[in-house]
Structure formats: C-alpha cells, structure tokens
N, C-alpha and C positions, 0 to 999 in steps of 0.2 A: 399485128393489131389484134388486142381480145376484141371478142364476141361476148356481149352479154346474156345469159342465159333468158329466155322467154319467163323462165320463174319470175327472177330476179325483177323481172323490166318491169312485170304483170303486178307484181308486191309493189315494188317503188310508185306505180303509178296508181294502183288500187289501195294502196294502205290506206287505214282512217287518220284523221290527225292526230287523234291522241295517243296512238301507237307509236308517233314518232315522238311526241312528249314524254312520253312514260320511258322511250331507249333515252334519250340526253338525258335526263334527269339522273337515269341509275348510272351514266357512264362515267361521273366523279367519283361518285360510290367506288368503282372497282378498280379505279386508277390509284386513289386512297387506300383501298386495301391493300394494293402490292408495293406501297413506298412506305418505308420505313417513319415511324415517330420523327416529325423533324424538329419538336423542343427537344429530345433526346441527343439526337445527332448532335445538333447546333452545339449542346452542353457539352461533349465527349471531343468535340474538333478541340473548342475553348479549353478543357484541361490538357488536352494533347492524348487522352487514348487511342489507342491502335482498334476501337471500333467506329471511330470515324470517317464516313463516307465523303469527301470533299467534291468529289464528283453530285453529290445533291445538296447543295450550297445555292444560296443564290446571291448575287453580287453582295448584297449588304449583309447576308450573313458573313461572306468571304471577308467583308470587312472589318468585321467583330471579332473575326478567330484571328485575323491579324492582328489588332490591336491585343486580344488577352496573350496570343505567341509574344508580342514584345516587352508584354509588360513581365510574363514569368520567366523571361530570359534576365531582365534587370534584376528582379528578384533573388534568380539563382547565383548571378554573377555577384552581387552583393553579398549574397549567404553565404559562398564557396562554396556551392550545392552543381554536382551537373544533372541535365546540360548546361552549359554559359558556353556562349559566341560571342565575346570582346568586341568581333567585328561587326555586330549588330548593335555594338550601343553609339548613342549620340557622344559628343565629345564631353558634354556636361555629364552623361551619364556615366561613362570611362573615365571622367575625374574622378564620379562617388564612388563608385568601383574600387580604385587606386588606394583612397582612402579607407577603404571599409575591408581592403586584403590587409593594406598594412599594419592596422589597428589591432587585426584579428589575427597576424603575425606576433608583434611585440606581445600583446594577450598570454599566447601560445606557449614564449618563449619564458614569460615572467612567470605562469604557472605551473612549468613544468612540464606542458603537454605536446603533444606532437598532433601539425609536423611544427615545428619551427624552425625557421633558416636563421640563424645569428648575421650571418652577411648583408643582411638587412635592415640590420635593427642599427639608428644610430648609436652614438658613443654613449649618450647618458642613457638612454633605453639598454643595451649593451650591459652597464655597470646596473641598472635597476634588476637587471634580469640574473648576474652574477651574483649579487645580492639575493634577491629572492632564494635561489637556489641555495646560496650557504646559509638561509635561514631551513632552509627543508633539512638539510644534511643534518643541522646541530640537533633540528626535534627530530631527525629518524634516531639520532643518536641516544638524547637523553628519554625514549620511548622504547629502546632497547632493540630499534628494529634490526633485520641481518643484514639490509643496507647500509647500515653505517658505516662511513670512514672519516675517519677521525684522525689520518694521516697531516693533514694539513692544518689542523685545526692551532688556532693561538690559545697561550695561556687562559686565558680570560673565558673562550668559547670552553677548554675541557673543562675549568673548575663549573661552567653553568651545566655544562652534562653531568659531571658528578653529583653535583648539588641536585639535580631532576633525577638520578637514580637511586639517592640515598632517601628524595621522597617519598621515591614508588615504593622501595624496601619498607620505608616505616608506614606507607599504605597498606600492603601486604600483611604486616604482621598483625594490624589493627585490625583486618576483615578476614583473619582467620587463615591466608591463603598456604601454599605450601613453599613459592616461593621468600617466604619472610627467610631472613638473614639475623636472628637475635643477635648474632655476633658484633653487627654492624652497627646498632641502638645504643645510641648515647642513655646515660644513667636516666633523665627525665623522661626520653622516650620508650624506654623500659618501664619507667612507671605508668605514663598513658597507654601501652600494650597490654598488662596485665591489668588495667580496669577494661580498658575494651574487651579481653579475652573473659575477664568474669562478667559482664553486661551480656555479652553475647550468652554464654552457658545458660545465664539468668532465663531469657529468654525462649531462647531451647527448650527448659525446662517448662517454664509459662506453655510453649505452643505444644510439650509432648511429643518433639522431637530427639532423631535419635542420638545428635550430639550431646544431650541431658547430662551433667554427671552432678546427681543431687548431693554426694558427699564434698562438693566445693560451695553449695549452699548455708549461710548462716542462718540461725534459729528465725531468723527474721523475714528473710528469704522464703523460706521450707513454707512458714505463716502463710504469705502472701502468695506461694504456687499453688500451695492446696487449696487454698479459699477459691483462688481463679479455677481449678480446676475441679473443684466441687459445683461452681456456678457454672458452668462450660457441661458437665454432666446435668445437673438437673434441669438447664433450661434443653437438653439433649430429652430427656425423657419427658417434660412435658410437650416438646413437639409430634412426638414419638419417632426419634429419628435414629439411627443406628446407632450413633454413639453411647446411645444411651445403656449403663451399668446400674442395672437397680439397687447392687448388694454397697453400694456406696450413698444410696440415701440414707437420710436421716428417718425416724419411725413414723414423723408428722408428714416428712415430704412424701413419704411411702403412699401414707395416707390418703394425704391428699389426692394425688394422683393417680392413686385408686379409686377416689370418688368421681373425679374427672373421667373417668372411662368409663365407671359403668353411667355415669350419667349421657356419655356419649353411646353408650352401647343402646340405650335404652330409646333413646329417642331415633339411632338409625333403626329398631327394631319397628319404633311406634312408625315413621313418617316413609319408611321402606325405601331407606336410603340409606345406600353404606355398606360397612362390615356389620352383620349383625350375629351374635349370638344369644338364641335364644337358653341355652344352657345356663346362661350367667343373669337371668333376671327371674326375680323375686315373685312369688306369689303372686302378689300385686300388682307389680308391672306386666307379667305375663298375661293376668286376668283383662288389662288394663286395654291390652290389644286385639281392635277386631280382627275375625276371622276373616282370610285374603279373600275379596270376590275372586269371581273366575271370569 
C-alpha cells in the first residue's frame, strides 16, 4: 500500500482553485503536442502510405480508410495496376473487372503490345488482331523498316510495298536527300526532280547558303537574288546589325545612313544616352551641348 507524501497531501488540500484550473486547461495542450496531425494521418491511411499510424484512428475514421482501401482496390483491379485482390471485389464488381481485363487484352493483342494472351481472344477478335498485325508488317515494309518480312506476303500486298518505296525514292530525290535512286525515276519524274533540284538551289542562293551554286542560275534568277540580297543587307545596316557590308551600298544608301548615325550619335551625345562620340560632331552640335553637372 503507498504512503502519500505530507507534501503532496499538504499541496492537494492547500492548493488555490485556480491552480487546478490553469493544470486541466494546459493538459490538452500537451497531449496535442505529442500526437501526431490527425487530418494528415487520416489522409496518408486513405492513400495507403506506409506513414500511416492506424493505431490513432478512431472507429469512423477506421471507416473511411476502409471504404477508400475498397474503392482503390476496384480501381486497380480495373486498370491492371497492383495491388488488385479479386477476392475483395463484390461479385458485380468481379464482373467489371472481368470485362475491363478482357477488353484491355483484345486492345493489347490488336495493337501489337504486350502482354497479350491470344488464348483469350475470341475467333473474330482472334482474326481482327491477325489482321491488324499484317497491316503493321506491310507498313514496316513499305517504310523500309529492318523489321520487315515480306516472306508471306500476297501479290497484291508486295506490288503496295513497291509502289510505297518507289514513292519514298521519288521523295528523296525531290528533297535533295542522298538516298534518291535517279535510276529508279520514270521520264516525268525526272522532270519533277530537276525543277525541284533547281527551286531548291534557287533558294539556297536567296538564303546565302552554302548549297548556292549561282552558275545554274538564269539572268532572271541572278536579277532577283541580288535585289533580295541587297535588300537583306541594307535593311542589315540600317539596323545596325552584323550582317551589315557597307561596300555593297549604293552612294545614296551610304548616305543616308550616315545621316542617320550621326543624327543618332548626336542626340545620344545631347540627352546622355547611348554610344556617344564626341569626335564625330560638328562645331555646332558640340557647342550645342551643356557642360555635364557633377
């Protein structure tokens, strides 16, 4: 049997009342400090995290984590996502299930992807899914892929691949490439190759690239590169932008644009703003500018 201390007894029965008011008060306080956030908890049971405390649950939250456990088990089992426990679904729910593997089976098998079980697929899913694939097979074929085989393929499917590689060929020569086959080009497609291959140079030339070759250009041509590429320089030096070649103006464009700078030099000079050189202004505009405060 304890013995109460004399302190103790002397405290409990001398305390004032508000002393005992002011200890309950703060004794939530410190029981709240050492338990955990319980919207946090409550949320982390419901996704299923591994920081969920279910030991501080209280019956109806235990209820709420049961029902979101049931409902993301239907979910997963629907998705083919795990976890899924089949044995946890309702029997309506094991129907949708049933339907929603199978679906995503046949899917599977018609697109080519894995996994698919064929053993499951009925006979005309089965044939759609045979089908689908010999349409994959003929366009890896006539795309050149190293998939291809073409072992089985009917009359009918090689002339659609030939006919799809004699396209890419006269693709090819049209856009320049290295596979092109000139050999292969029927007479009119020879002709559409050599305007395309002179359109392209044309171009080249226009942009000042290095495929340029000006001696396949007609007097008409040459015209119309130099005009664009005079205009392409001089709007270049009134920006004042790299490209700009002065010894390719004309003596007016010169001009001008000499007037333009110093009227631009003059005024970063006046409002003390800019590149300024005082070297390059006139008597009068030099005179024109107060001396800088300090």
């Amino acid at each position: 049997m304890s013995v109460r201390s004399p302190q103790a007894v002397t405290w409990r029965r001398g305390a004032p009342r508000w002393a005992w008011m002011v200890c309950l008060s703060l004794l939530p306080v410190a029981l709240c400090a050492a338990t955990p956030d319980r919207a946090a908890n409550l949320s982390a049971c419901k996704s299923g995290w591994t920081t969920c405390e279910r030991s501080l649950l209280t019956p109806t939250e235990v209820a709420e984590v049961s029902v979101a456990e049931r409902a993301r088990n239907v979910s997963n089992c629907r998705n083919g996502q795990d976890p899924c426990d089949p044995s946890k679904l309702t029997e309506a729910e094991a129907i949708a299930f049933a339907v929603a593997a199978h679906d995503r089976n046949v899917s599977n098998c018609t697109g080519g992807y894995n996994p698919c079980d064929q053993s499951r697929l009925t006979r005309s899913e089965a044939r759609a899914a045979a089908a689908a694939d010999r349409e994959r097979q003929v366009a890896a074929c006539s795309d050149g892929a190293p998939t291809c085989d073409a072992s089985t393929f009917t009359e009918l499917e090689n002339a659609q691949v030939a006919r799809a590689r004699h396209e890419r060929s006269v693709s090819d020569c049209r856009d320049g490439l290295s596979a092109c086959d000139h050999g292969a080009l029927t007479p009119r497609e020879a002709k559409e190759v050599v305007r395309a291959e002179h359109a392209r140079n044309v171009s080249e030339c226009t942009n000042q690239w290095d495929g340029c070759d000006r001696s396949k250009l007609n007097q008409s041509e040459v015209a119309e590169v130099d005009a664009e590429l005079h205009r392409r320089n001089l709007a270049d030096c009134q920006e004042g932008r790299d490209g700009c070649d002065y010894s390719l103006l004309s003596p007016p464009e010169a001009q001008a644009i000499s007037h333009t700078e110093r009227v631009r030099n003059y005024t970063a000079c006046l409002n003390r703003r800019g590149y300024c050189d005082r070297s390059r202004l006139t008597p009068a505009q030099a005179a024109a500018i107060p001396p800088e405060g300090r």
